[in-house]
C-alpha positions as CSV (number, residue, x, y, z in Angstrom):
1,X,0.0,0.0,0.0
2,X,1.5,3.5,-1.0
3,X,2.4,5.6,2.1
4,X,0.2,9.0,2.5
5,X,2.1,11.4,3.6
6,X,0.8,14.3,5.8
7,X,1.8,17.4,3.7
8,X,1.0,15.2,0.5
9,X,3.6,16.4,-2.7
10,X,4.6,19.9,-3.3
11,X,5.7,21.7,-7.0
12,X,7.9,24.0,-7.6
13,X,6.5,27.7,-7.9
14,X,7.8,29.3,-11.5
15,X,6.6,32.2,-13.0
16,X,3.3,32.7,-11.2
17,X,2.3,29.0,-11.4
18,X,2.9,25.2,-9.7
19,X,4.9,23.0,-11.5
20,X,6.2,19.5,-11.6
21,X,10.6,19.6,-12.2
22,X,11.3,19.3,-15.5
23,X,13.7,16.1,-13.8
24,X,9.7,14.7,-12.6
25,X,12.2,14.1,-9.6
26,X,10.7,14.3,-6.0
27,X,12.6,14.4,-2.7
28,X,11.1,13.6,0.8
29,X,11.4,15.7,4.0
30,X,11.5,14.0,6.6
31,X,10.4,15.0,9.9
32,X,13.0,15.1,12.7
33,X,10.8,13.6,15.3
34,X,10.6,10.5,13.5
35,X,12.3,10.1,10.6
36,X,9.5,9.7,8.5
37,X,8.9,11.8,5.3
38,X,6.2,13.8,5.6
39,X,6.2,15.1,2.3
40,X,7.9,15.1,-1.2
41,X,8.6,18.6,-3.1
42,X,9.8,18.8,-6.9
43,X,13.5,18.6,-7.6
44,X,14.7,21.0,-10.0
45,X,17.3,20.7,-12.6
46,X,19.1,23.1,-14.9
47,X,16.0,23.6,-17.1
48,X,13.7,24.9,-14.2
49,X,16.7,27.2,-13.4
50,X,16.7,28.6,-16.9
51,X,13.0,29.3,-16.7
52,X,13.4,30.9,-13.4
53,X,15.9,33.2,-14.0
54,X,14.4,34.7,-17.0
55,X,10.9,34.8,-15.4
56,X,12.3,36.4,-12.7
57,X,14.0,39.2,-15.1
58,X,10.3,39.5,-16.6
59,X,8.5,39.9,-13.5
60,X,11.5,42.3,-12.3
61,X,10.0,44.3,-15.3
62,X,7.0,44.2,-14.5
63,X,7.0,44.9,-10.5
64,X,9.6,47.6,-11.0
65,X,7.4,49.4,-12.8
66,X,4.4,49.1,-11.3
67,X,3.3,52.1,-8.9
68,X,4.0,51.6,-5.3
69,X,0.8,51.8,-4.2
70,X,0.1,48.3,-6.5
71,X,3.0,47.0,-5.1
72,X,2.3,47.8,-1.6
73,X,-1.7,46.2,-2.0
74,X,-0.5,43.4,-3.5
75,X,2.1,42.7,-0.6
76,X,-0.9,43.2,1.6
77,X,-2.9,40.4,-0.1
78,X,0.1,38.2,0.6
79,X,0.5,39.1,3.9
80,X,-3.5,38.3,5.0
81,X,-3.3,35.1,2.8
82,X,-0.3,33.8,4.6
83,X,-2.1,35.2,7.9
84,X,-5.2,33.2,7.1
85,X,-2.7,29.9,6.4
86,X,-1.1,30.7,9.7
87,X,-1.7,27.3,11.4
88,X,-0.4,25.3,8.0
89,X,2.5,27.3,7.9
90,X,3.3,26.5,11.7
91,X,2.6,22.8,11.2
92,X,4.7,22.2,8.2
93,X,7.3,23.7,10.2
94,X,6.9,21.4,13.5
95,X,7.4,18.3,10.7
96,X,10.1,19.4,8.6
97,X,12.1,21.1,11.6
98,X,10.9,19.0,14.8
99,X,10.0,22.7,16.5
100,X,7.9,22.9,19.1
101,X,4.8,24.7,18.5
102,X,5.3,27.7,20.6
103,X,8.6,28.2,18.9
104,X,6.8,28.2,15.0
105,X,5.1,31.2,16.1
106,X,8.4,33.4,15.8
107,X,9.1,32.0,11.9
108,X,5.1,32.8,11.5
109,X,5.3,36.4,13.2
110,X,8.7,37.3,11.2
111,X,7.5,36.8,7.7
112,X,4.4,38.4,8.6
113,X,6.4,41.6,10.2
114,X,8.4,41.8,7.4
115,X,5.9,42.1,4.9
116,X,4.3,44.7,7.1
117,X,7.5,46.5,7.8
118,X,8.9,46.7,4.7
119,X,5.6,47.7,3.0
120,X,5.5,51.2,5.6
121,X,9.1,51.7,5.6
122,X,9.7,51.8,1.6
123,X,7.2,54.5,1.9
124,X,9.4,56.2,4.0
125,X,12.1,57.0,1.9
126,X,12.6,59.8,0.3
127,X,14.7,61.3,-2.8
128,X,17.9,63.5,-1.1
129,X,19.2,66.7,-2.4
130,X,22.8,67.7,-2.2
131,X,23.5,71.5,-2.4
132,X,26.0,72.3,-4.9
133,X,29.2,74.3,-3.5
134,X,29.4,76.5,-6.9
135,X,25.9,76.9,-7.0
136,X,26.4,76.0,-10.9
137,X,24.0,72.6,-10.6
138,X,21.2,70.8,-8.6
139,X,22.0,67.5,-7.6
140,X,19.2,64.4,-6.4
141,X,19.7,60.9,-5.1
142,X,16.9,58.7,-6.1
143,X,16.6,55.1,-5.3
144,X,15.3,52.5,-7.1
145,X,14.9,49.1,-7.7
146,X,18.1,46.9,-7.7
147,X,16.7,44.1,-9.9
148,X,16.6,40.1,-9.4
149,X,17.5,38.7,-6.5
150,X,18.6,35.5,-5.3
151,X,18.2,33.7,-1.5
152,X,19.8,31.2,-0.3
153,X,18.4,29.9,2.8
154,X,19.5,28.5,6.2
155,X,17.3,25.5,7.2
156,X,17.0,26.5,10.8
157,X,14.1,29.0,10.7
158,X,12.4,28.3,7.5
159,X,9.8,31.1,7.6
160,X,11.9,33.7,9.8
161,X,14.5,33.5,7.1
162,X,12.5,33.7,4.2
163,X,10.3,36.5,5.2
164,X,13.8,38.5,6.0
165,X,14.5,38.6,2.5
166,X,11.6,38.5,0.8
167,X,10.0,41.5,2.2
168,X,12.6,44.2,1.5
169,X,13.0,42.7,-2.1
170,X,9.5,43.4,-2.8
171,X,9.0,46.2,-1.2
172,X,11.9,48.0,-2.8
173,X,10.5,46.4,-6.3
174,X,13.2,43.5,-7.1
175,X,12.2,39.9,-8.1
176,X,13.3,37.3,-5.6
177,X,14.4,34.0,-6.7
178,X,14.0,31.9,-3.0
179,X,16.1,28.4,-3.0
180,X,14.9,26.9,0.3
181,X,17.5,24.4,2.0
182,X,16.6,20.8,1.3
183,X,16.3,20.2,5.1
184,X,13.5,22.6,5.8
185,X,11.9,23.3,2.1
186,X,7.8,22.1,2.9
187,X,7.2,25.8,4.2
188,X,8.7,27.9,1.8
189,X,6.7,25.7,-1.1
190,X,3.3,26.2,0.8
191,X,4.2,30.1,-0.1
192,X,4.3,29.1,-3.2
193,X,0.9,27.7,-3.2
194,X,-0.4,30.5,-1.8
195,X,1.1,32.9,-4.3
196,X,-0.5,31.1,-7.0
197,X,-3.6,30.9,-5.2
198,X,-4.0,34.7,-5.1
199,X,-2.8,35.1,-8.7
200,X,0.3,37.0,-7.8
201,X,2.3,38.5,-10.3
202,X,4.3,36.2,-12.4
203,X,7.9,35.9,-12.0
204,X,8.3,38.3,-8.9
205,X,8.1,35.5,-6.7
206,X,9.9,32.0,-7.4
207,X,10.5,29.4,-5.2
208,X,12.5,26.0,-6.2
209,X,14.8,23.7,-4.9
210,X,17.3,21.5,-5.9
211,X,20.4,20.1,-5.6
212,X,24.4,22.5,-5.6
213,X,25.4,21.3,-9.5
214,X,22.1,21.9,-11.2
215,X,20.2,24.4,-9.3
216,X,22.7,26.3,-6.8
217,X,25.8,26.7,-9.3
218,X,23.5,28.0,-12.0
219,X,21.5,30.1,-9.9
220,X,25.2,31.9,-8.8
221,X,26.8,32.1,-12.6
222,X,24.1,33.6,-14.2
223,X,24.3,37.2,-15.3
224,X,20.8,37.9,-14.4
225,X,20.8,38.4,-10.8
226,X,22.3,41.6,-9.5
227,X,22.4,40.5,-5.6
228,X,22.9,36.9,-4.1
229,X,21.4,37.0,-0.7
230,X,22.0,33.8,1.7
231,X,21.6,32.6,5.2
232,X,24.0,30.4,5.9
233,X,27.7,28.9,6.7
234,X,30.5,31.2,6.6
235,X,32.2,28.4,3.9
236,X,28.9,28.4,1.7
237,X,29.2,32.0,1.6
238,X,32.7,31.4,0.3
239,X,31.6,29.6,-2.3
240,X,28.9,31.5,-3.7
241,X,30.7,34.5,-3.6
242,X,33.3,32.4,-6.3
243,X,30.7,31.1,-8.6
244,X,29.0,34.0,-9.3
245,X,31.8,36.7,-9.6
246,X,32.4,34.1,-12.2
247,X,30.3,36.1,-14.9
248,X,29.5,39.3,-13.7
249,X,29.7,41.7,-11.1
250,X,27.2,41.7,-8.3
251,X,25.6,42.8,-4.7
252,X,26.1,40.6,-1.9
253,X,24.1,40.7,1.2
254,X,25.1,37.5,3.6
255,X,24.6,36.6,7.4
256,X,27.2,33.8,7.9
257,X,27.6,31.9,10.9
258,X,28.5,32.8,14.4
259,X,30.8,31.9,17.6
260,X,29.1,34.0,20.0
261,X,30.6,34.8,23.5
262,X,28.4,34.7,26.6
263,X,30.4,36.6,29.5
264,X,28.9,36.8,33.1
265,X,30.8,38.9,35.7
266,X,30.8,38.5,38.9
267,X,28.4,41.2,39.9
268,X,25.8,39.9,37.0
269,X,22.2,39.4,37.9
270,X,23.3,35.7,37.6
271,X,19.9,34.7,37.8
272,X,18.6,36.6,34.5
273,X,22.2,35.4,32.9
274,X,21.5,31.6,33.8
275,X,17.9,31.7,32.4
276,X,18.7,33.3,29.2
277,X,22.1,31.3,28.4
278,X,20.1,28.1,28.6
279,X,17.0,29.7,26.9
280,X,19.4,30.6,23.9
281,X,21.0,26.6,24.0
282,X,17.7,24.6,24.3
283,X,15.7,27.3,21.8
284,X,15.6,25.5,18.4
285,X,17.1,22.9,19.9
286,X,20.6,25.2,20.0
287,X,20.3,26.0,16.5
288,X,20.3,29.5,16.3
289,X,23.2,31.3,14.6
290,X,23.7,34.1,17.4
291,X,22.9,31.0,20.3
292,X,26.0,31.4,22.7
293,X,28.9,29.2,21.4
294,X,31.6,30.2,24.4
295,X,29.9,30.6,28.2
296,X,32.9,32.8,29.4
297,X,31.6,33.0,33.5
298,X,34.1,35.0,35.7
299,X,36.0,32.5,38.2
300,X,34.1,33.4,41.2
301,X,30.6,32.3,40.5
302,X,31.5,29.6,37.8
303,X,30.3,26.5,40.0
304,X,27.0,28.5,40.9
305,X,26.5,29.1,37.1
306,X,27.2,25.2,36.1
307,X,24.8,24.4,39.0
308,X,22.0,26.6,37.7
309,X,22.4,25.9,34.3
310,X,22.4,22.2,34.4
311,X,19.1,22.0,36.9
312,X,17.1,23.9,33.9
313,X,18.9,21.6,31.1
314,X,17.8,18.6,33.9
315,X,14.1,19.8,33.7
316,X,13.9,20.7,30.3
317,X,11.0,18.5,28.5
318,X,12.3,17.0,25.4
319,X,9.6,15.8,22.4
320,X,7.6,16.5,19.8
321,X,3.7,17.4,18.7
322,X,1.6,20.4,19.4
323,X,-0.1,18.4,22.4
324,X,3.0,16.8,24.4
325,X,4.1,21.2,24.5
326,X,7.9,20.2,24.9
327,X,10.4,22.6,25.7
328,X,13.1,21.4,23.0
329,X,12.3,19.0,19.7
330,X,14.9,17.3,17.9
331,X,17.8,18.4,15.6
332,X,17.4,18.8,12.5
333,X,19.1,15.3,10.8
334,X,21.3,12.6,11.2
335,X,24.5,14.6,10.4
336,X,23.6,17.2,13.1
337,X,23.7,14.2,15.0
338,X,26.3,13.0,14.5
339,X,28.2,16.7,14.2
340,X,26.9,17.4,17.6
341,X,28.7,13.8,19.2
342,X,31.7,15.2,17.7
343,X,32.1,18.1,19.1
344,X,31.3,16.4,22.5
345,X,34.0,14.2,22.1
346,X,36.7,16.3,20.9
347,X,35.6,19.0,23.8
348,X,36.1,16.0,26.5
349,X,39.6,15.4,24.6
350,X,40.9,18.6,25.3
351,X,40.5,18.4,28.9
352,X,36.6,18.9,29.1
353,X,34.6,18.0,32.3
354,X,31.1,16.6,31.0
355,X,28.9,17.8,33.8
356,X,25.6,16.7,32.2
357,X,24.1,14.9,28.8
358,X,26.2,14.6,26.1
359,X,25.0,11.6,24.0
360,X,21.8,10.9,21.6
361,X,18.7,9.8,22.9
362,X,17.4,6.9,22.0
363,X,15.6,7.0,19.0
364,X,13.6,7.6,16.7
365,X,14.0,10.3,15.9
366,X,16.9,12.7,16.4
367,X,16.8,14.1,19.7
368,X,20.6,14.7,21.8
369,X,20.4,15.5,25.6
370,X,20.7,19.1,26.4
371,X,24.8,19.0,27.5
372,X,26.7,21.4,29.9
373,X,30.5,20.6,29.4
374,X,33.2,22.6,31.8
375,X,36.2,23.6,30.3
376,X,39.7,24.2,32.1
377,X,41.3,24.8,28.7
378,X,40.6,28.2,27.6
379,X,42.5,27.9,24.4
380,X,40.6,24.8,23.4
381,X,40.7,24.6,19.7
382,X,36.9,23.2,20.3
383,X,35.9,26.7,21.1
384,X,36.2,28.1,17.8
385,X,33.3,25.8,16.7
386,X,30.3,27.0,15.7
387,X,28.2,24.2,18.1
388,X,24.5,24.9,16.5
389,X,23.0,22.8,19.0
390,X,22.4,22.5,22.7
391,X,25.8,22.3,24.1
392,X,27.3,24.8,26.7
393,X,31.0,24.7,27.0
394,X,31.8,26.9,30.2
395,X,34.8,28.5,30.5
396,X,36.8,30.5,33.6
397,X,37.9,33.9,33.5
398,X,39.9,36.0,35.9
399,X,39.4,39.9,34.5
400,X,37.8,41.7,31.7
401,X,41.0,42.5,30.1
402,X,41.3,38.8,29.6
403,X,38.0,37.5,29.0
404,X,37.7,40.6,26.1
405,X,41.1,39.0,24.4
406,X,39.4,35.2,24.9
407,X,36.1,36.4,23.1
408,X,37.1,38.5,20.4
409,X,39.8,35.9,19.4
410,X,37.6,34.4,16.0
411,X,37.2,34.8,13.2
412,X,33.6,35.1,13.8
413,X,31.9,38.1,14.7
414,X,28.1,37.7,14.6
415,X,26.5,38.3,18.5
416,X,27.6,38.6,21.9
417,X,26.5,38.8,25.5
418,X,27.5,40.5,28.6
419,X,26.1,40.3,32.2
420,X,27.3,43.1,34.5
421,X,25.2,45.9,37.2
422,X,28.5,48.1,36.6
423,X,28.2,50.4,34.2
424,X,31.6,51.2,33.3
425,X,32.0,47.1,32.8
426,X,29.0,47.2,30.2
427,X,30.6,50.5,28.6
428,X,33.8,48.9,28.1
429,X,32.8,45.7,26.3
430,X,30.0,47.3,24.5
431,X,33.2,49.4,23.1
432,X,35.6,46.6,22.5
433,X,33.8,43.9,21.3
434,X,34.8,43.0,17.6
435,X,30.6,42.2,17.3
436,X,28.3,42.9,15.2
437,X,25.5,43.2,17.4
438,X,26.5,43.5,21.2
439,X,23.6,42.6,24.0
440,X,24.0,43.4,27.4
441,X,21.6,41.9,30.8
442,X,19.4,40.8,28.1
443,X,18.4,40.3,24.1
444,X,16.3,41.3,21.8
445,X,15.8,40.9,18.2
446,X,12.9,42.5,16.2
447,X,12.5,43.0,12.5
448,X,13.2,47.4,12.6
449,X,16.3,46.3,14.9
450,X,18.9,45.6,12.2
451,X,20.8,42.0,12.4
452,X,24.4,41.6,10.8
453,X,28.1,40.6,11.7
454,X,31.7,42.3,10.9
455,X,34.8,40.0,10.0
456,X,33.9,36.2,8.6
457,X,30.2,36.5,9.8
458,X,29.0,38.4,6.6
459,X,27.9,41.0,4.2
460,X,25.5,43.8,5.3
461,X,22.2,43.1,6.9
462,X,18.5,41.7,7.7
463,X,16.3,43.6,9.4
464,X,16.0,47.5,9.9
465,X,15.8,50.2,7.4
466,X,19.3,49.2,6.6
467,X,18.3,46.2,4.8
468,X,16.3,48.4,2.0
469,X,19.8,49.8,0.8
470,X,20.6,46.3,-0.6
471,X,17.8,46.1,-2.7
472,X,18.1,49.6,-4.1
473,X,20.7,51.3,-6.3
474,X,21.7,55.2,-5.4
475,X,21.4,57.4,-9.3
476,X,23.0,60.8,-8.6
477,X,20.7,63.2,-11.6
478,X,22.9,66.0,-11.9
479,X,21.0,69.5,-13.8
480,X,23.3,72.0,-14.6
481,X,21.2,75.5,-13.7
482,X,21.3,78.7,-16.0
483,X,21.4,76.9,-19.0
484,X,19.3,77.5,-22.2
């Protein structure tokens, strides 16, 4: 008998219809919690790119020119269609990432700010004059729209990520060419579904996925894009930076992966600093790019830290399904499975303590126990790891003038934390930490707040008004004045 699967088959979404690959390949996603497929999606090949790309340079056409005001009510019919969908959406993501329900809500909420977001702030902007010193010419700055763009998406927050990009691309009038990764792609195809189903404009929107030679190479050496976007791996940022400067010469905007230092003084609120650390590790099962890599907890309150810590990791409910409400799911495959054992082993190899977890659970499915690890060895080479899952290496320090040299020592430079009541302590690491986002007794991320690293963490960002100015080109119109 032929399995049903829950989410049924999904088609690719080119040029303002479904479609089946022109490979009639299928590839299963498999749910986390189980390791069942709960659906199939089309596999594209080089032929579905090749239609992309230049239905994408059509729609660009077409949405560029369109009046803002069309553009703006057409976003608006997206965003109340994916609205209305909201409880699909959030249950395609529970099976292809293992989430807990609760945590859907935040991919479901960010797509749905963005679009809003975007939408008023693109509104917003304004032409700028510049006053000529001779007082010979008028000078403007207008902005307008870049042209097509391709995403490359991280699997971790399927929605979240998605909505990041595609927001500011159509609100500042680009066509957006979205290539889900294959580990999270049932959500991103349901927006496809719902484009089609409100007749969106063809070719603005596309939404395909495929394997690196057929679909991601292409994508990348084609001279049609003018920005590759991604959310990723500092290395796959690497390499997509190679293949398409291949060709021609474009925009890059690219949050690449983190290494992000957690530092608790010893007049924290250790409290607040113990709730949030483990908050950040057990969140999305630890895979979060800005999650704390390197718990950095001064020397005199370590033990009390470890203590705390490890009675909420203790407690934490681990499963799966909107009914059980678990605090953490699984990971997200085998690999990050078997990734995560790694780094376990090589952390206890270099002189690590494990104080708690550090193995799989028994499956199915592919859960790993919540893990708090103390390490001696400050200069462990396993602390330049990005982790991406819910492991908490702890580390001493003595002074600030240390622990600053410890954290900003990586190549890495995506988020950081500090806990301190003194305020000179919080001015001084807020100035000196090579970050590019710096969070002190507490986070907070929001879609106006803009969201970006310095050094290998990436290009520009997501988020804020800032985002806009990657999707828009600058044209200086120069008029000469007194002329006949």
């Amino acid at each position: 008998m032929k399995q049903v699967l829950k989410f049924g088959h999904k088609k690719l979404y080119i040029n303002g219809a479904l479609t089946e690959a022109s490979t009639m390949e299928s590839f299963p996603v498999i749910c986390p919690a189980d390791e069942k497929p709960t659906a199939t999606i089309a596999w594209a090949g080089r032929e579905d790119v090749n239609r992309a790309l230049f239905s994408a340079k059509d729609g660009f056409e077409l949405w560029s020119r369109l009046p803002l005001k069309e553009r703006l009510q057409w976003i608006k019919k997206l965003r109340d269609k994916i609205s209305e969908k909201s409880d699909l959406l959030r249950e395609s993501i529970m099976y292809e990432m293992g989430k807990t329900w609760e945590g859907t809500e935040e991919d479901l909420s960010s797509i749905l700010d963005s679009l809003t977001y975007y939408s008023e702030e693109i509104i917003k902007r304004e032409d700028i004059d510049i006053e000529d010193q001779d007082g010979t010419h008028e000078h403007r700055i207008v902005s307008q729209p870049l042209g097509v763009v391709v995403a490359f998406l991280a699997y971790n927050f399927p929605l979240l990520n998605l909505g990041f990009k595609l927001g500011p691309a159509l609100a500042a009038g680009c066509s957006i060419i979205i290539k889900p990764s294959e580990f999270s792609p049932l959500s991103a195809y349901l927006i496809g579904e719902i484009c089609e189903e409100i007749n969106f404009p063809k070719g603005v929107i596309t939404i395909l996925c495929g394997d690196v030679k057929n679909v991601g190479i292409p994508l990348c050496e084609s001279k049609i894009p003018s920005l590759i976007t991604m959310i990723g791996s500092t290395e796959t940022a690497q390499k997509l930076i190679v293949q398409s400067s291949r060709t021609s010469i474009k925009r890059y905007s690219m949050e690449c992966g983190g290494n992000a230092p957690f530092i608790v003084c010893t007049d924290a609120d250790i409290d607040l600093a113990i709730t949030q650390g483990a908050a950040l590790k057990t969140g999305n099962t630890g895979q979060i790019c800005v999650a704390p890599n390197r718990f950095y907890i001064h020397e005199s309150i370590i033990d009390d830290f470890i203590e705390g810590i490890t009675d909420i990791f203790k407690n934490t409910k681990i499963g799966f399904g909107r009914e059980n409400n678990p605090d953490m799911g699984p990971l997200v495959n085998k690999s990050s499975v078997e990734k995560i054992s790694r780094i376990v082993k090589d952390a206890l190899a270099e002189g690590g303590e494990l104080v708690y977890g550090g193995a799989p659970m028994d499956g199915p499915g592919y859960y790993f126990e919540p893990t708090v690890i103390r390490m001696p060895n400050k200069k462990a080479e396993i602390v330049q790891r990005e982790i991406f899952g819910p492991v908490a290496l702890l580390l001493p320090f003595s002074t600030k003038e240390e622990v600053l040299e410890l954290a900003n020592s990586t190549e890495a430079g995506l988020a950081s934390y500090v806990y301190s009541k003194n305020e000179a302590t919080l001015a001084y690491f807020a100035e000196n930490l090579a970050f590019g986002e710096v969070h002190l007794n507490g986070l907070k991320y929001a879609i106006y707040l803009p969201h970006g690293g310095i050094k290998n963490s990436g290009i520009g960002v997501d988020c804020s008004t800032f985002a806009l100015d990657d999707y828009l080109i600058k044209k200086r119109v120069t008029r000469a004045l007194n002329t006949v």
